[in-house]
PATOR-595319 format. One record per residue: residue number from 1; residue in one letter; z, y, x of N, C-alpha, C in turn. Coordinates in nm, 4 decimals, always signed. Example, Ala and Ser with C-alpha at 12.3 -4.5 7.8 and 13.67 -1.06 7.14 Angstrom:
# PATOR-595319
ATOM   resi   resn        n_w        n_v        n_u       ca_w       ca_v       ca_u        c_w        c_v        c_u
ATOM      1      a    +0.7800    -0.5690    +1.3190    +0.7800    -0.4500    +1.2300    +0.7800    -0.3300    +1.3200
ATOM      2      s    +0.7080    -0.2250    +1.2850    +0.7140    -0.1060    +1.3670    +0.7870    +0.0030    +1.2900
END
This chain:
# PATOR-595319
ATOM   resi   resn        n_w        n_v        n_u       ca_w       ca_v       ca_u        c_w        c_v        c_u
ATOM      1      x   -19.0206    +9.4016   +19.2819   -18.8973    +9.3983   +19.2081   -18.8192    +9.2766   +19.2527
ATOM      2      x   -18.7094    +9.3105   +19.2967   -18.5806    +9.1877   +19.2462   -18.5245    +9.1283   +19.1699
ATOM      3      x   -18.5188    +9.0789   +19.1549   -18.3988    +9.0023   +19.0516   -18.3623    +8.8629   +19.0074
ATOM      4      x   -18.2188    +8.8362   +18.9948   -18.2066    +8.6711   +18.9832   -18.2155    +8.6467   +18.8978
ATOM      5      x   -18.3075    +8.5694   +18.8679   -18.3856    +8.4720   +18.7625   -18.3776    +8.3180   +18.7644
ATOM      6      x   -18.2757    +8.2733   +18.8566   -18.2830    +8.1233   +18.8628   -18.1150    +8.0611   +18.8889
ATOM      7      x   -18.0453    +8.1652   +18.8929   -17.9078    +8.1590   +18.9045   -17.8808    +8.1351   +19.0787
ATOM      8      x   -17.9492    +8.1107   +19.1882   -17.9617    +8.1502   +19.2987   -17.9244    +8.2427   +19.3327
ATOM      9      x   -17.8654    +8.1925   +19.4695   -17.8274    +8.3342   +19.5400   -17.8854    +8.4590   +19.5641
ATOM     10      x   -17.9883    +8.4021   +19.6139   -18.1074    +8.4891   +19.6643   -18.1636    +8.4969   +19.5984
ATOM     11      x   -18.1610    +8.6866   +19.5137   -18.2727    +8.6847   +19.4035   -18.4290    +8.6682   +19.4271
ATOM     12      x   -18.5100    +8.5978   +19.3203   -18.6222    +8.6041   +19.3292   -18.7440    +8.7595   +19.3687
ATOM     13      x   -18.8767    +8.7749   +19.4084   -18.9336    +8.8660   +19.4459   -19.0665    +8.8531   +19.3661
ATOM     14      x   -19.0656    +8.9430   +19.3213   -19.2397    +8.9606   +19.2460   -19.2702    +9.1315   +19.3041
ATOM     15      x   -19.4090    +9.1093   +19.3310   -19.4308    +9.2927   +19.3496   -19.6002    +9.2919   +19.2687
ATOM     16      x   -19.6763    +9.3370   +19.3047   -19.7905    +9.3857   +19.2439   -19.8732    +9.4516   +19.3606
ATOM     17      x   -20.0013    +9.3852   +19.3821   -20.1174    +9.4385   +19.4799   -20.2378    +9.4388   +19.4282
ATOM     18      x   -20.3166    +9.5337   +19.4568   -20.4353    +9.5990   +19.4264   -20.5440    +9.5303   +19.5236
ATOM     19      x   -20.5857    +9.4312   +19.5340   -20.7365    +9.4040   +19.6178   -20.8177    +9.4848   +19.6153
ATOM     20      x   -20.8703    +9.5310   +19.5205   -20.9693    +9.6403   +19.4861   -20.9121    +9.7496   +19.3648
ATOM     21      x   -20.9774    +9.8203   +19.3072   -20.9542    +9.8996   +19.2182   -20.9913    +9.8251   +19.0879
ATOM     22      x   -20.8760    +9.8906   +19.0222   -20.9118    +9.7907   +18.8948   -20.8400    +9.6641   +18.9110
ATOM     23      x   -20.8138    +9.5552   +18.9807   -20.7623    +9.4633   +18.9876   -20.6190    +9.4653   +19.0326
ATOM     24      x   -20.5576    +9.3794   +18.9589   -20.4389    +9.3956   +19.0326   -20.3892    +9.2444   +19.0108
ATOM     25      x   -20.2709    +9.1785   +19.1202   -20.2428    +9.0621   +19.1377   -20.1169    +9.0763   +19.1486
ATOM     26      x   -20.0245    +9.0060   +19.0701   -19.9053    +8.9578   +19.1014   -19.8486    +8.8887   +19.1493
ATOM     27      x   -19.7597    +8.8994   +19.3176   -19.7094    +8.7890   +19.3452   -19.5250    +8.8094   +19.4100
ATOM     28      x   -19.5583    +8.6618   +19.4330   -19.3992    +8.6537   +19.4522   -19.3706    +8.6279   +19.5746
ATOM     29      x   -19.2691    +8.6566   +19.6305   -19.2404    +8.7094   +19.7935   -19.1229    +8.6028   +19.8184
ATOM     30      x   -19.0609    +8.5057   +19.9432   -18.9554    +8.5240   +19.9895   -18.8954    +8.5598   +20.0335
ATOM     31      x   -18.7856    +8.6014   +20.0554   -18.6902    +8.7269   +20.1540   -18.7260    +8.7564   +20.2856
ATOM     32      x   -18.8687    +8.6596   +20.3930   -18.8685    +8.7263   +20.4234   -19.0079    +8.8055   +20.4201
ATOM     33      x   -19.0608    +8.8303   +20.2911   -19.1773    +8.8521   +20.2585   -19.2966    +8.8021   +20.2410
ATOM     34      x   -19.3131    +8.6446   +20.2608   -19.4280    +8.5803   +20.2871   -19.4697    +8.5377   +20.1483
ATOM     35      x   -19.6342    +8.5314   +20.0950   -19.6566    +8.5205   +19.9588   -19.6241    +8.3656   +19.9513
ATOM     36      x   -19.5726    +8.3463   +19.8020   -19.5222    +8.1652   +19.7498   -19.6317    +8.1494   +19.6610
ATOM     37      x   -19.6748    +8.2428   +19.6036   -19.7482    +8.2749   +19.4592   -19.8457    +8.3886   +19.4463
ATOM     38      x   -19.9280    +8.3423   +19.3181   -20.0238    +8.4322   +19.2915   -20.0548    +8.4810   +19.1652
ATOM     39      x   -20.1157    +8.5541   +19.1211   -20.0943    +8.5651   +18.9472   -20.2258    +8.6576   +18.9205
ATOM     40      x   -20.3258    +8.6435   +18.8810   -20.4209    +8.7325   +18.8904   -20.4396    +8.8249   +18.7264
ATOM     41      x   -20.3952    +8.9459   +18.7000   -20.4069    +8.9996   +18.5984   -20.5096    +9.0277   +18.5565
ATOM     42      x   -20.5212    +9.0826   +18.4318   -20.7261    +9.1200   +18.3599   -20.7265    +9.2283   +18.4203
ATOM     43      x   -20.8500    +9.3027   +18.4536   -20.9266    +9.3479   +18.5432   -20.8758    +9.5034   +18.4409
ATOM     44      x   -20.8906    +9.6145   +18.5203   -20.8962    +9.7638   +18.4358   -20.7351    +9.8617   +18.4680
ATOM     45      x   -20.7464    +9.9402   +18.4436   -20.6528   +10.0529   +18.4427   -20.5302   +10.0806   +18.3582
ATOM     46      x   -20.4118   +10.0671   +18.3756   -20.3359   +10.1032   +18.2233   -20.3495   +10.2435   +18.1784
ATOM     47      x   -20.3761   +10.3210   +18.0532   -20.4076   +10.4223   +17.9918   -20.2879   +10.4955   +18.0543
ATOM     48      x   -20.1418   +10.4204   +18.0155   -20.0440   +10.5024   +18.0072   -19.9405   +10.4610   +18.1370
ATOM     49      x   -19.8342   +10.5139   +18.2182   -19.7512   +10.4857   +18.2542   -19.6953   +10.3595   +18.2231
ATOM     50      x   -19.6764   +10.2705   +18.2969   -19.5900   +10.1276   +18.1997   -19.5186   +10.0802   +18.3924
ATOM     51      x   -19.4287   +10.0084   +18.3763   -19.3371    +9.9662   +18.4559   -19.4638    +9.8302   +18.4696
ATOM     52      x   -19.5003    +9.7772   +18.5752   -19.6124    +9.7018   +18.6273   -19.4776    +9.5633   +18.6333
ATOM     53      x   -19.3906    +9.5142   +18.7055   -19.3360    +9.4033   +18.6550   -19.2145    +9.4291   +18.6087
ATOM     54      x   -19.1354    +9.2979   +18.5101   -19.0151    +9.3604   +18.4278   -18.9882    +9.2094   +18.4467
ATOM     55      x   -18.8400    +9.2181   +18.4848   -18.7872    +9.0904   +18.4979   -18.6542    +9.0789   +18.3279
ATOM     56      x   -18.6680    +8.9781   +18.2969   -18.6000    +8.9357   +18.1869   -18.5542    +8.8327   +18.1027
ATOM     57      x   -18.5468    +8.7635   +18.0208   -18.4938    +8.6454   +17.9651   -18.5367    +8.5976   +17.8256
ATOM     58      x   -18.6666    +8.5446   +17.8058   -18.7576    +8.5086   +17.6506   -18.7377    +8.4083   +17.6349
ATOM     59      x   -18.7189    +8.2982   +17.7197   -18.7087    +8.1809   +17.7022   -18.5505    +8.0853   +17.6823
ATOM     60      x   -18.4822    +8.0662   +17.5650   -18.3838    +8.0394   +17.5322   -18.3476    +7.8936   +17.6321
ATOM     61      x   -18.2635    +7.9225   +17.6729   -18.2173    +7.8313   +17.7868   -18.2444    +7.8056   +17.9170
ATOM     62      x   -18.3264    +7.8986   +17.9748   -18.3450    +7.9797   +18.0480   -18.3033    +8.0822   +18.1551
ATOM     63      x   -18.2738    +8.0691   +18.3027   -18.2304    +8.2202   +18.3445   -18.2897    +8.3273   +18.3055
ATOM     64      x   -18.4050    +8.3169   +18.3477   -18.4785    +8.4370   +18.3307   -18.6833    +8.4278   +18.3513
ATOM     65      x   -18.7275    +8.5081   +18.3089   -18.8604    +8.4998   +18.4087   -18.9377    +8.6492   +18.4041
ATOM     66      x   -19.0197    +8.6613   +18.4689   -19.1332    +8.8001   +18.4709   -19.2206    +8.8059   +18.3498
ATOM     67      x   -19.2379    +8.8858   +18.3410   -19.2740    +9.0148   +18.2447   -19.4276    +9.0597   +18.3083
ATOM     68      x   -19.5310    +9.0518   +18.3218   -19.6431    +9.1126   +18.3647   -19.7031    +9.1688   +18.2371
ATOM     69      x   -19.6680    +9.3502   +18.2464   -19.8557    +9.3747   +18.1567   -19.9866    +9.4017   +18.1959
ATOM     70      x   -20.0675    +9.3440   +18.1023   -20.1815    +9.3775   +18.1402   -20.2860    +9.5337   +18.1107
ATOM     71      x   -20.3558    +9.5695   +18.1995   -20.4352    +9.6991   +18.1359   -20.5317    +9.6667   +17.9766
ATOM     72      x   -20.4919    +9.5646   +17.9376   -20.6178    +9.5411   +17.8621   -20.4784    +9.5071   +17.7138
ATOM     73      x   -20.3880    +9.5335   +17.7478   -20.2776    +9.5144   +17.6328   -20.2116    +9.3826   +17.6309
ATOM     74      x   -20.2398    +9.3017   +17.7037   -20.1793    +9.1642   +17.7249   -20.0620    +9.1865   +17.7761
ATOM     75      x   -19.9718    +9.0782   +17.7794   -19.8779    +9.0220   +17.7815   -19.8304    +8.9217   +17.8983
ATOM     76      x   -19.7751    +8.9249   +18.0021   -19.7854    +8.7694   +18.0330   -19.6418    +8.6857   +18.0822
ATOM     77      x   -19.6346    +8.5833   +18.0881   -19.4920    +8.5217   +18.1031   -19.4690    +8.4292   +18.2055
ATOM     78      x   -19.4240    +8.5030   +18.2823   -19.4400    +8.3666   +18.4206   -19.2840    +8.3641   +18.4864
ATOM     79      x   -19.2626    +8.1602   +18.5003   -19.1829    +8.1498   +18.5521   -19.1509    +8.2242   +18.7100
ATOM     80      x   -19.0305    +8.2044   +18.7257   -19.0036    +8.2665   +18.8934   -19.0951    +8.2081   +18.9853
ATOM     81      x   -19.1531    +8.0679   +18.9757   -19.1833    +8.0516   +19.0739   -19.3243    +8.0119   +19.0476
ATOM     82      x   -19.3723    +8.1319   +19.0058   -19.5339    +8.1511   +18.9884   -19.5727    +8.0632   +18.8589
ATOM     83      x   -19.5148    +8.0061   +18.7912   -19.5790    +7.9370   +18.7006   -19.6540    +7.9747   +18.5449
ATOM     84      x   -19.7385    +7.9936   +18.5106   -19.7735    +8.0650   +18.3844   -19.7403    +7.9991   +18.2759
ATOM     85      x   -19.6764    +8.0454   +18.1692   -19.5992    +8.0498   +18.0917   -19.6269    +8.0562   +17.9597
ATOM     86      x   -19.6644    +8.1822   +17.9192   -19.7689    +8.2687   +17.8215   -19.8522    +8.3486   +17.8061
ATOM     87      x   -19.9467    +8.3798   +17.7615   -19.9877    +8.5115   +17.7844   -20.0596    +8.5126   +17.6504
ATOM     88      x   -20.0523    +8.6506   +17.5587   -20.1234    +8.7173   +17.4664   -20.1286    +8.8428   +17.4886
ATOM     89      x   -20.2629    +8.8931   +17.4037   -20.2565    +9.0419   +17.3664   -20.1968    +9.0781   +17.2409
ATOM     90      x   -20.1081    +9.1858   +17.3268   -20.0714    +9.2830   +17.1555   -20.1254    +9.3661   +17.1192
ATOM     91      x   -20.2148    +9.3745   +17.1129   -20.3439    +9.4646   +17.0520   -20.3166    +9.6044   +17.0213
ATOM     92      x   -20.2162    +9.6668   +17.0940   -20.2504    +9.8043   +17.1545   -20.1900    +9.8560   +17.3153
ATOM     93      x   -20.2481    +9.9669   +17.3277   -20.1903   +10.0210   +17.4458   -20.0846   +10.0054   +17.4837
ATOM     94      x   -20.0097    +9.9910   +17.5829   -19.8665    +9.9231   +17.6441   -19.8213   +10.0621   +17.6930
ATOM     95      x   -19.7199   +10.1084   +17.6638   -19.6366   +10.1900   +17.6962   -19.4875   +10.1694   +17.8025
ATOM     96      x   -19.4492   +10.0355   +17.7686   -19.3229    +9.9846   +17.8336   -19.3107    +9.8268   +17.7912
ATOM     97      x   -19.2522    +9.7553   +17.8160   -19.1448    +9.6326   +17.8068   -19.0301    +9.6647   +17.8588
ATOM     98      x   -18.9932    +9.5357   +17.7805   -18.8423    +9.5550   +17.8045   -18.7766    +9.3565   +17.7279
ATOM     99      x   -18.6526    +9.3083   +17.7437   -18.6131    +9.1968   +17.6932   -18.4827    +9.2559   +17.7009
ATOM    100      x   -18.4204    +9.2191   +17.5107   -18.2661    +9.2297   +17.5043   -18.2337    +9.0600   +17.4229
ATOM    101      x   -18.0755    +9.0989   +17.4122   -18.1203    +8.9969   +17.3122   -17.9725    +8.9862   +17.2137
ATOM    102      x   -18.0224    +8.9531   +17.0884   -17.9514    +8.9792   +16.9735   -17.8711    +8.8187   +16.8724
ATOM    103      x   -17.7636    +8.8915   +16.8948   -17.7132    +8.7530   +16.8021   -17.7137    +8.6328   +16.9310
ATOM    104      x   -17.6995    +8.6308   +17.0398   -17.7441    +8.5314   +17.1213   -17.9211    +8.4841   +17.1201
ATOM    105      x   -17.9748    +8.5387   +17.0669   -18.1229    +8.5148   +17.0436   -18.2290    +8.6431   +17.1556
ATOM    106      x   -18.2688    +8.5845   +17.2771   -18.4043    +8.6487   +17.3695   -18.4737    +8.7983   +17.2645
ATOM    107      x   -18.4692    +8.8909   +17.2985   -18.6223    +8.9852   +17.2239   -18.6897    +9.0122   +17.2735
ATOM    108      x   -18.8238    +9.0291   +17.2652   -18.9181    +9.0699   +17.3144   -18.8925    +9.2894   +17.2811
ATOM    109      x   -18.8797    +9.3392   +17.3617   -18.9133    +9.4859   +17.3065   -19.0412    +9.5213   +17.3596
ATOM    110      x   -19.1397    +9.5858   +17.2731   -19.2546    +9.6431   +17.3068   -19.2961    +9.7942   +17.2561
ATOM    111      x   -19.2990    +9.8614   +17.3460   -19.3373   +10.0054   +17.3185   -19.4986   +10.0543   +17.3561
ATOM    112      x   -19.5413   +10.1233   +17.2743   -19.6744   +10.2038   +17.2512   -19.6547   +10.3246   +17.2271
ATOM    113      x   -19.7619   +10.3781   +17.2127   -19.7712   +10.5154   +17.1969   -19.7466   +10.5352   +17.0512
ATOM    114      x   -19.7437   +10.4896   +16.9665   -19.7175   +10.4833   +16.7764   -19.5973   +10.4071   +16.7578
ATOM    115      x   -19.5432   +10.3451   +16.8134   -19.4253   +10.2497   +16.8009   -19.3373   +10.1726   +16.9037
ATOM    116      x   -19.2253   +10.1147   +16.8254   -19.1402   +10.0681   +16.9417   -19.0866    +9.9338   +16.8272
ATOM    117      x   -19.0867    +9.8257   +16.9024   -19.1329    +9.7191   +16.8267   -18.9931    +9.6103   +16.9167
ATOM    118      x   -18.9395    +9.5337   +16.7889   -18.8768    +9.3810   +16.8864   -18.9018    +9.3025   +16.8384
ATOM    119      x   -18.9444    +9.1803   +16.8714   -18.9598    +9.0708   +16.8315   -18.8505    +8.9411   +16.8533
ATOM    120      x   -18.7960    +8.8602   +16.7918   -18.7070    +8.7583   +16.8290   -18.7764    +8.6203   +16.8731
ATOM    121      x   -18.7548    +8.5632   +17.0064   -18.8041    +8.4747   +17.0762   -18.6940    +8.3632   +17.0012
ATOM    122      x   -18.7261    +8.2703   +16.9748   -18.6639    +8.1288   +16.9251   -18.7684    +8.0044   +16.9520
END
């Protein structure tokens, strides 16, 4: 995925690779493809369809940063330039992400298979 996350010209690069099965690693690319970064996700399969990285804006004052889910229902928050950020589980199956934001205030949107959920980042 693309996208500018740092107010740079040149948008930032995150993609997603598989070493083995089951594992998967997130990293970040420069334009002209060479890895900067690494991001190693929890180990396992996602149940459902989910968009693997989501670029967006949680952090109030902030351009932007990545979105990683995990197969295991986690969460994770990493700056553009590989830096880890946050990470929790939301203790169910991940269906989608997504970040809007309301009132001038970041959301977290989280979708499952039972619900569709926002949370306000402050």
């Amino acid at each position: 995925m693309a996208a500018e996350l740092t107010g740079a010209a040149q948008p930032e690069l995150c993609a997603l690779a598989a070493p083995k099965l089951g594992e998967d690693v997130a990293i970040g690319l420069n334009p002209k493809g060479e890895e900067l970064w690494t991001y190693p996700l929890p180990r396992g399969n996602h149940q459902l369809p989910v968009e693997p990285v989501i670029a967006g804006r949680l952090l109030p004052g902030t351009a932007g940063q990545w979105l990683l889910p995990g197969a295991d229902g986690s969460i994770h928050l990493i700056a553009p330039d590989g830096k880890p950020l946050d990470s929790f589980n939301y203790g169910a199956v991940l269906a989608g992400l997504a970040t809007a934001e309301l009132d001038g205030k970041p959301l977290l949107v989280v979708s499952t298979t039972d619900a569709l959920e926002a949370w306000k980042v402050e």
